[in-house]
RONUDREN-921738 format. One line per field, with one value per atom (N, C-alpha, C, O, CB): residue in one letter; atom name; residue number from 0; chain; z, y, x. Coordinates in nm, 3 decimals. Glycine has a CB too. Layout:
<atoms>
residu = (A|...)
atome = (CA|...)
num = (NUM|...)
chaine = (A|...)
up = (Z|...)
north = (Y|...)
east = (X|...)
</atoms>
This chain:
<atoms>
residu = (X|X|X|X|X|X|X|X|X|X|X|X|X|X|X|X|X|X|X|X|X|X|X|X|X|X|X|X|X|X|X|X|X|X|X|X|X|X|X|X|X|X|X|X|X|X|X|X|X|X|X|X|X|X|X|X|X|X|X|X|X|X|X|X|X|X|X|X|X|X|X|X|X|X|X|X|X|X|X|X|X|X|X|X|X|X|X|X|X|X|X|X|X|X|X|X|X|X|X|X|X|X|X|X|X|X|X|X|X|X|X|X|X|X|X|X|X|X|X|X|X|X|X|X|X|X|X|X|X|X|X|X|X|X|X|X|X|X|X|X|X|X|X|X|X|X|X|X|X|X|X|X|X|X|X|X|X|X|X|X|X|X|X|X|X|X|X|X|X|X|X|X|X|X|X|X|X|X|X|X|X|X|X|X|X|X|X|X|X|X|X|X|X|X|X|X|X|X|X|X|X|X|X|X|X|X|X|X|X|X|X|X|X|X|X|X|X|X|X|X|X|X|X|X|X|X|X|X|X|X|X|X|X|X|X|X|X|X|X|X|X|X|X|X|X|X|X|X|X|X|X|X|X|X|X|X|X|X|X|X|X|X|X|X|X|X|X|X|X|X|X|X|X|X|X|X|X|X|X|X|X|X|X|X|X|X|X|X|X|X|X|X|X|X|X|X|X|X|X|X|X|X|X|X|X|X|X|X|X|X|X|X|X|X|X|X|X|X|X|X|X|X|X|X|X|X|X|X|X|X|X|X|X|X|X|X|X|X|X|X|X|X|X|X|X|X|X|X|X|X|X|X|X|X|X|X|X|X|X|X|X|X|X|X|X|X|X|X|X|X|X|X|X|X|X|X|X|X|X|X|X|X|X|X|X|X|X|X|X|X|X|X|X|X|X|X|X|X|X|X|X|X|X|X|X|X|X|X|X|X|X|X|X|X|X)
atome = (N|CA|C|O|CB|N|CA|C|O|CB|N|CA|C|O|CB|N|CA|C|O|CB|N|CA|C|O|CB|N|CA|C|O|CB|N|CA|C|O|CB|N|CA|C|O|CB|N|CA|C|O|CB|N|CA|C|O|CB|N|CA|C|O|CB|N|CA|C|O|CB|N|CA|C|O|CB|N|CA|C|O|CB|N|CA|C|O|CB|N|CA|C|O|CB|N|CA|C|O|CB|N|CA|C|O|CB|N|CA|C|O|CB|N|CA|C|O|CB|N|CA|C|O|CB|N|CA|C|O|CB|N|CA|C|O|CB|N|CA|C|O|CB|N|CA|C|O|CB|N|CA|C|O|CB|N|CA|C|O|CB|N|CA|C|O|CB|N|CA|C|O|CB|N|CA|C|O|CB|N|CA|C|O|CB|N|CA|C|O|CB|N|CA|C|O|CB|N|CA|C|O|CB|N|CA|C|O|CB|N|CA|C|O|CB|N|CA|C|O|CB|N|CA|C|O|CB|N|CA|C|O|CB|N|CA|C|O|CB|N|CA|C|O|CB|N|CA|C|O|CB|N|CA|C|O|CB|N|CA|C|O|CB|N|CA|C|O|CB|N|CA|C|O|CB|N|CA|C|O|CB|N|CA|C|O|CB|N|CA|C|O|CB|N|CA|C|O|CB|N|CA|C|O|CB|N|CA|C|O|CB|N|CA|C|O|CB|N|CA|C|O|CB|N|CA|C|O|CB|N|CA|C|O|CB|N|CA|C|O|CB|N|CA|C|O|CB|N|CA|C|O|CB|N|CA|C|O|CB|N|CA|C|O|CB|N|CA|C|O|CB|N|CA|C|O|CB|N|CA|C|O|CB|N|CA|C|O|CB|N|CA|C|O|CB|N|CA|C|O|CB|N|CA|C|O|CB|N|CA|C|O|CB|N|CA|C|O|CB|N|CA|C|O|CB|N|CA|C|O|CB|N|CA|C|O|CB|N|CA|C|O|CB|N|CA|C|O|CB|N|CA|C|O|CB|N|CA|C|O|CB|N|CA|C|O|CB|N|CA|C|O|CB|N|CA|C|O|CB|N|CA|C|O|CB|N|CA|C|O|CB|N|CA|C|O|CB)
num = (0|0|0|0|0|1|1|1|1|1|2|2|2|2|2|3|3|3|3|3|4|4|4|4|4|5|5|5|5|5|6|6|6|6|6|7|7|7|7|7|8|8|8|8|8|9|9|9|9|9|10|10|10|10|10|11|11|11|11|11|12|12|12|12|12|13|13|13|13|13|14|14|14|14|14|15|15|15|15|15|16|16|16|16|16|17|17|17|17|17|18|18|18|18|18|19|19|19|19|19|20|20|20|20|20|21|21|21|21|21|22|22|22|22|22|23|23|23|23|23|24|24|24|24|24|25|25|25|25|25|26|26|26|26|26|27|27|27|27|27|28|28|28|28|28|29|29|29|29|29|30|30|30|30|30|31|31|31|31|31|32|32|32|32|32|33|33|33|33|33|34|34|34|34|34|35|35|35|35|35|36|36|36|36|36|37|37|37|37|37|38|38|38|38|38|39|39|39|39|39|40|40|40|40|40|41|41|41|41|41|42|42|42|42|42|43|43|43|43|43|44|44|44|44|44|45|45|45|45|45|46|46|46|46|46|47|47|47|47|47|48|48|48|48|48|49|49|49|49|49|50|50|50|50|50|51|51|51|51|51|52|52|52|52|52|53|53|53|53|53|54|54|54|54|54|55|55|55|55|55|56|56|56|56|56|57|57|57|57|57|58|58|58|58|58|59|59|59|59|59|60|60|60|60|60|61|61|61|61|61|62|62|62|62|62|63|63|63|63|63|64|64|64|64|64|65|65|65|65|65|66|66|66|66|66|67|67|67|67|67|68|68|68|68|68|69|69|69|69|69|70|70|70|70|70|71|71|71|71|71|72|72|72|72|72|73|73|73|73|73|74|74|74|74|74|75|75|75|75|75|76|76|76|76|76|77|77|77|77|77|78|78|78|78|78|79|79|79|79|79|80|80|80|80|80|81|81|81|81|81|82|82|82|82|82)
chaine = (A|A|A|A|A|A|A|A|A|A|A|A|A|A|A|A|A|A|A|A|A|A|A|A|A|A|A|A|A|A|A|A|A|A|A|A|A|A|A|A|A|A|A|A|A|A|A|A|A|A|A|A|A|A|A|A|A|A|A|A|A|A|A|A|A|A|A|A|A|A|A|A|A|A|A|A|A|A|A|A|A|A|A|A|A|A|A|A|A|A|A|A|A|A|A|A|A|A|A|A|A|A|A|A|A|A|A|A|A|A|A|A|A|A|A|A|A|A|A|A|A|A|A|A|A|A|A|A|A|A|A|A|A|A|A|A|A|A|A|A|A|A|A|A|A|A|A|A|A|A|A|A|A|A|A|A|A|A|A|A|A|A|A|A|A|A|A|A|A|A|A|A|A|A|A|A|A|A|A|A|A|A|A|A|A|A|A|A|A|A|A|A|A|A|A|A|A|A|A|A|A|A|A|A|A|A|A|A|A|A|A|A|A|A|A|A|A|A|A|A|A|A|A|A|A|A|A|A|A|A|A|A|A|A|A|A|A|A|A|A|A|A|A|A|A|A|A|A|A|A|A|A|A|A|A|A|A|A|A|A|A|A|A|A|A|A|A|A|A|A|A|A|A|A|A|A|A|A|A|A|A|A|A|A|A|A|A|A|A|A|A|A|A|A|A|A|A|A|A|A|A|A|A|A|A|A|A|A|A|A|A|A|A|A|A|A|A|A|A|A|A|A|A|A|A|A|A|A|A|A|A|A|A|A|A|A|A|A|A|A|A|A|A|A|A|A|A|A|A|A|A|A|A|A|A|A|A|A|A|A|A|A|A|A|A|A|A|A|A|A|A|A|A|A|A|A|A|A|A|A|A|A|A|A|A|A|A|A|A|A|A|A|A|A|A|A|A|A|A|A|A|A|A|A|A|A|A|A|A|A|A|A|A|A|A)
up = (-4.225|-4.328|-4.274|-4.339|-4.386|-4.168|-4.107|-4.019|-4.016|-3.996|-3.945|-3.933|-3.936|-3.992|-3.886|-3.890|-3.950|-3.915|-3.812|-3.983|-3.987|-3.877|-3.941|-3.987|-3.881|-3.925|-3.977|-4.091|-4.109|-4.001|-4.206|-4.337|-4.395|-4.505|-4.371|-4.338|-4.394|-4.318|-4.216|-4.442|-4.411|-4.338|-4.294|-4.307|-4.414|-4.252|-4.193|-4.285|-4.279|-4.114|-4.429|-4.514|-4.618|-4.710|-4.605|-4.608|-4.699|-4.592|-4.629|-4.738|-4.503|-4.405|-4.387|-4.422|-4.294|-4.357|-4.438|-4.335|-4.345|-4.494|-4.188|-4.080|-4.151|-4.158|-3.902|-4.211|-4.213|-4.347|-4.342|-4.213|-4.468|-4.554|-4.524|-4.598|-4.685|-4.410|-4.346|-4.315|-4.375|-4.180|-4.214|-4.182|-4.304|-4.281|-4.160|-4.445|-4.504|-4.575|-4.602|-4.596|-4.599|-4.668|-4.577|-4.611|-4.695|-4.431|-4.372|-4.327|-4.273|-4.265|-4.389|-4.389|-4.508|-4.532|-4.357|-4.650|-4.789|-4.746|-4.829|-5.011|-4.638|-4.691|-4.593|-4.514|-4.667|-4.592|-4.551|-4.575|-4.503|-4.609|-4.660|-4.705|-4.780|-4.801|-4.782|-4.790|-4.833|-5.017|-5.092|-4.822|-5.053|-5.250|-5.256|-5.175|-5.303|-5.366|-5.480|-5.471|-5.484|-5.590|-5.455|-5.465|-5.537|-5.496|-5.546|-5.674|-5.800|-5.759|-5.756|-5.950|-5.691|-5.631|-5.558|-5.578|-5.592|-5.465|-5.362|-5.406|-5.310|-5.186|-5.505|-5.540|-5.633|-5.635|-5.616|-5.733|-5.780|-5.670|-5.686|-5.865|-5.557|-5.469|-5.414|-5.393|-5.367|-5.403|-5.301|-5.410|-5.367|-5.221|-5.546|-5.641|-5.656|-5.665|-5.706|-5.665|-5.688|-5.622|-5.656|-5.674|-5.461|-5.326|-5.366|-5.360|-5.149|-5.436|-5.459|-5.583|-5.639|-5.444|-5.635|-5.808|-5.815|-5.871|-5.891|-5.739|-5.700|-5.687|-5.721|-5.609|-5.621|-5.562|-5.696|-5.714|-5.396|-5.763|-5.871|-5.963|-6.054|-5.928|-5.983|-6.087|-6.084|-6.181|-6.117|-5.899|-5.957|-5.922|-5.930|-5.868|-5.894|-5.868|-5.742|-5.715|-5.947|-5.686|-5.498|-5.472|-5.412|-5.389|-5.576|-5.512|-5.355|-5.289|-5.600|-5.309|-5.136|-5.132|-5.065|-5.043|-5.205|-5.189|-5.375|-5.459|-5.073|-5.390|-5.522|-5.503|-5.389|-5.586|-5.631|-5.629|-5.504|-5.425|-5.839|-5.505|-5.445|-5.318|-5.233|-5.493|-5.266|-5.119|-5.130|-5.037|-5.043|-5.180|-5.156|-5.103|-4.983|-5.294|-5.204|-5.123|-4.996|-4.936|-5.229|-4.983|-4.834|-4.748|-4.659|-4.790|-4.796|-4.639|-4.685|-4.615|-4.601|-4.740|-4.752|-4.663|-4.600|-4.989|-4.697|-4.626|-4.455|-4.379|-4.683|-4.411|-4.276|-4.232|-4.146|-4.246|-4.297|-4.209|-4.225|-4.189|-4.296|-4.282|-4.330|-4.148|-4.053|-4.481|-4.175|-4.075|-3.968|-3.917|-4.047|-3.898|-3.786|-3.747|-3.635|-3.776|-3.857|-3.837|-3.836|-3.732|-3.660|-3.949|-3.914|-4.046|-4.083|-3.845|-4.170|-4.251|-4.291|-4.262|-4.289|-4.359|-4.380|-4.567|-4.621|-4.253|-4.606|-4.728|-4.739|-4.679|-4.773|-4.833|-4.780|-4.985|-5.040|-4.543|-5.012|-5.134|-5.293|-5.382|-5.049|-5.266|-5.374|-5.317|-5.393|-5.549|-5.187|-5.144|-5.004|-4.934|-5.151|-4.973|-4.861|-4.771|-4.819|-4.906|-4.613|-4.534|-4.429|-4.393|-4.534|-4.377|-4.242|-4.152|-4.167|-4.179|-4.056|-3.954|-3.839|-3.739|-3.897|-3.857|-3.718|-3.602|-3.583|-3.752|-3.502|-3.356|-3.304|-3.181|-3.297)
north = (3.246|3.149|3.007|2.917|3.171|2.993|2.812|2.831|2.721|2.760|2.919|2.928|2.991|3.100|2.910|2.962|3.084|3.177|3.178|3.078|3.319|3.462|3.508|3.441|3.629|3.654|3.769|3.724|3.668|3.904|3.760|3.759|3.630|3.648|3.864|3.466|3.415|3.265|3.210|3.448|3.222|3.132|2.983|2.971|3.120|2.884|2.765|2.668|2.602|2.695|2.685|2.587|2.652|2.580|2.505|2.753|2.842|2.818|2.833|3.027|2.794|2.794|2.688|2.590|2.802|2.642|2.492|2.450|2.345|2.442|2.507|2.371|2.301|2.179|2.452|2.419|2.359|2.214|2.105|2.473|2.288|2.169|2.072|1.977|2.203|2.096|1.934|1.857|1.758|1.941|1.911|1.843|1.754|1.653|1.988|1.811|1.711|1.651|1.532|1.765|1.693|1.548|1.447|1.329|1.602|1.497|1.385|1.261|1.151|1.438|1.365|1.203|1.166|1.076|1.226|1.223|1.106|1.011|0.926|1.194|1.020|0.915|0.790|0.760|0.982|0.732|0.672|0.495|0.396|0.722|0.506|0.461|0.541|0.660|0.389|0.492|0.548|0.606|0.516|0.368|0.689|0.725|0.816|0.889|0.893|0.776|0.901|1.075|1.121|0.883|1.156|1.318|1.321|1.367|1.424|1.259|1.294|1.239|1.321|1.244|1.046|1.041|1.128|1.151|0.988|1.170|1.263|1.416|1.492|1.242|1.463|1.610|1.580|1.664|1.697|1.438|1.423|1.408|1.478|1.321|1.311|1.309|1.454|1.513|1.213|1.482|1.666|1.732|1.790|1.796|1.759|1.809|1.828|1.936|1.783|1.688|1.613|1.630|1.623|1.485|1.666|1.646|1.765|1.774|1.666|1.909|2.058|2.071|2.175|2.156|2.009|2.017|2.145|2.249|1.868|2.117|2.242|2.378|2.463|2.230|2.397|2.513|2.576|2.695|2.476|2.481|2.531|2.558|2.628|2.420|2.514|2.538|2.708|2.784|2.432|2.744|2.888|2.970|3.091|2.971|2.894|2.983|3.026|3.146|3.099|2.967|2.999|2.804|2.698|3.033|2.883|2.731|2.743|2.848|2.747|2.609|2.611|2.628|2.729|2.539|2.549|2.544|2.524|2.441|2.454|2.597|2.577|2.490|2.470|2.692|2.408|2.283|2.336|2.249|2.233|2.486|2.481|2.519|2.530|2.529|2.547|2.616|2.431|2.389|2.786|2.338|2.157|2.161|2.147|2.041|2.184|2.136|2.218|2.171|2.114|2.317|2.362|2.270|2.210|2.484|2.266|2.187|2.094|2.126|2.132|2.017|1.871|1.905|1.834|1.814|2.005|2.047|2.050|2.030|2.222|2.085|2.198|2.047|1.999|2.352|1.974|1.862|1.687|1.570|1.818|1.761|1.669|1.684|1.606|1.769|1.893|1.964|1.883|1.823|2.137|1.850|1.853|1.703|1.655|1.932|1.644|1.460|1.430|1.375|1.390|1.457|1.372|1.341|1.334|1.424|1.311|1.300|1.187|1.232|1.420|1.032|1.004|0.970|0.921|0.824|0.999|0.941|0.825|0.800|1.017|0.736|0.622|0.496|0.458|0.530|0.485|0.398|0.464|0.395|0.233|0.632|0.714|0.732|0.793|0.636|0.678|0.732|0.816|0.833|0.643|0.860|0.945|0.851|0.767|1.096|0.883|0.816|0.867|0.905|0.639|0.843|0.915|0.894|0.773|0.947|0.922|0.839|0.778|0.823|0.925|0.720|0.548|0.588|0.576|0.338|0.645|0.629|0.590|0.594|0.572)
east = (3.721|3.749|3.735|3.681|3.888|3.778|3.814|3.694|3.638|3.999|3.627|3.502|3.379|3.389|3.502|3.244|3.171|3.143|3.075|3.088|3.182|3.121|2.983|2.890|3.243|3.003|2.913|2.866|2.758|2.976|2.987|2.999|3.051|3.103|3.075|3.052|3.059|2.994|3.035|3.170|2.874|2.796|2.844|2.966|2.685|2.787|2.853|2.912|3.015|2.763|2.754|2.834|2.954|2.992|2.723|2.999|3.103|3.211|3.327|3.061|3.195|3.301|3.405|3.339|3.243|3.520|3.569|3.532|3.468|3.727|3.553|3.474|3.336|3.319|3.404|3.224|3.135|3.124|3.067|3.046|3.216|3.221|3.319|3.342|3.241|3.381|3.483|3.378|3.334|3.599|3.338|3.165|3.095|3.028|3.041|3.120|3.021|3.130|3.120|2.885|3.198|3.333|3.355|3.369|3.516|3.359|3.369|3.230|3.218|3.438|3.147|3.008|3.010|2.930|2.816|3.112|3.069|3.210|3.242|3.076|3.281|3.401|3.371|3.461|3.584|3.278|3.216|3.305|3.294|3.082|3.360|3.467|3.631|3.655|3.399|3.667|3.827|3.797|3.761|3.979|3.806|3.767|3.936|3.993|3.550|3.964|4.006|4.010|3.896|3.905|4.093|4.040|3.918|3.811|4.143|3.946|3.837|3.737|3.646|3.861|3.673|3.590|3.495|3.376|3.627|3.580|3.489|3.513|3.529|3.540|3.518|3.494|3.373|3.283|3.631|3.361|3.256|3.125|3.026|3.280|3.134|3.038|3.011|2.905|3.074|3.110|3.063|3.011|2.911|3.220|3.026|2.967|2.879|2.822|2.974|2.830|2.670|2.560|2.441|2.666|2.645|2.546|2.453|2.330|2.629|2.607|2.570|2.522|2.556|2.682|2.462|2.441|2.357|2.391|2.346|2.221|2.135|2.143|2.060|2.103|2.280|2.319|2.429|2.456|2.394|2.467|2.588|2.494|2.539|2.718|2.312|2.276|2.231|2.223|2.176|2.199|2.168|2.318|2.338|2.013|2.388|2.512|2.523|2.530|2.519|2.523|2.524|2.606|2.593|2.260|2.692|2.825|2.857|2.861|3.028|2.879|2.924|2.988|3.009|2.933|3.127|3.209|3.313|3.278|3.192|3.405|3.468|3.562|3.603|3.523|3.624|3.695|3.860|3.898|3.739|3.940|4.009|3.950|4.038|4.096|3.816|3.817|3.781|3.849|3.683|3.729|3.748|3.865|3.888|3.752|3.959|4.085|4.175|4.271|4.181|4.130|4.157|4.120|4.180|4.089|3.992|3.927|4.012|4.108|3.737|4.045|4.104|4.304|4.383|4.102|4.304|4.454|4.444|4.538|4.505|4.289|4.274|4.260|4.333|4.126|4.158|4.113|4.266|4.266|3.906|4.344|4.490|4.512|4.519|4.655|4.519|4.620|4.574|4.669|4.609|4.431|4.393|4.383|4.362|4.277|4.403|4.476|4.333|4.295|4.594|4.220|4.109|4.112|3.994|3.974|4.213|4.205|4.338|4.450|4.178|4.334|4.498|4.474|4.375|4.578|4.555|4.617|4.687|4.792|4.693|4.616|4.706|4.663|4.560|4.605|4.799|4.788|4.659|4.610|4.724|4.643|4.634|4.456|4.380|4.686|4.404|4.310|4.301|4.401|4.238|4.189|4.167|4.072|3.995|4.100|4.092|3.960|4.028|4.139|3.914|3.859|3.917|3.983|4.000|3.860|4.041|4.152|4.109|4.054|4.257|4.128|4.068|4.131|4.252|4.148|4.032|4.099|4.204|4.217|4.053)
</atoms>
């Protein structure tokens, strides 16, 4: 689940979609911001149904990558955490 094996590939994996949430927060957004950006990136993939990732395995990763302090909340947005 947190990474990728046999039966479950890199981008299904939340390491692998921490990986791309953490290149749209490029600045600090909103949950709803960046589930629309991560959406969008996947529009392609939701159209034949080979979703990456669903809105709650989003917010895992958003919990795993809280857990692992590369993530802060701060005044109702998210960004990433400054050295």
């Amino acid at each position: 689940m947190i990474l990728p094996s046999k039966h479950l590939t890199q981008s299904r994996s939340l390491i692998g979609v921490g990986a791309e949430i953490l290149v749209l927060l490029d600045s600090p957004q909103t949950v709803s911001a960046l589930w629309n950006n991560f959406s969008e990136k996947h529009q392609s993939t939701i159209r034949t149904g080979t979703v990456s990732a669903s809105f709650d395995w989003f917010i895992l990763t958003l919990d795993l990558l809280h857990t692992m302090k590369a993530l802060e909340f701060k005044k109702g947005r998210i960004r990433r955490k400054s050295k």
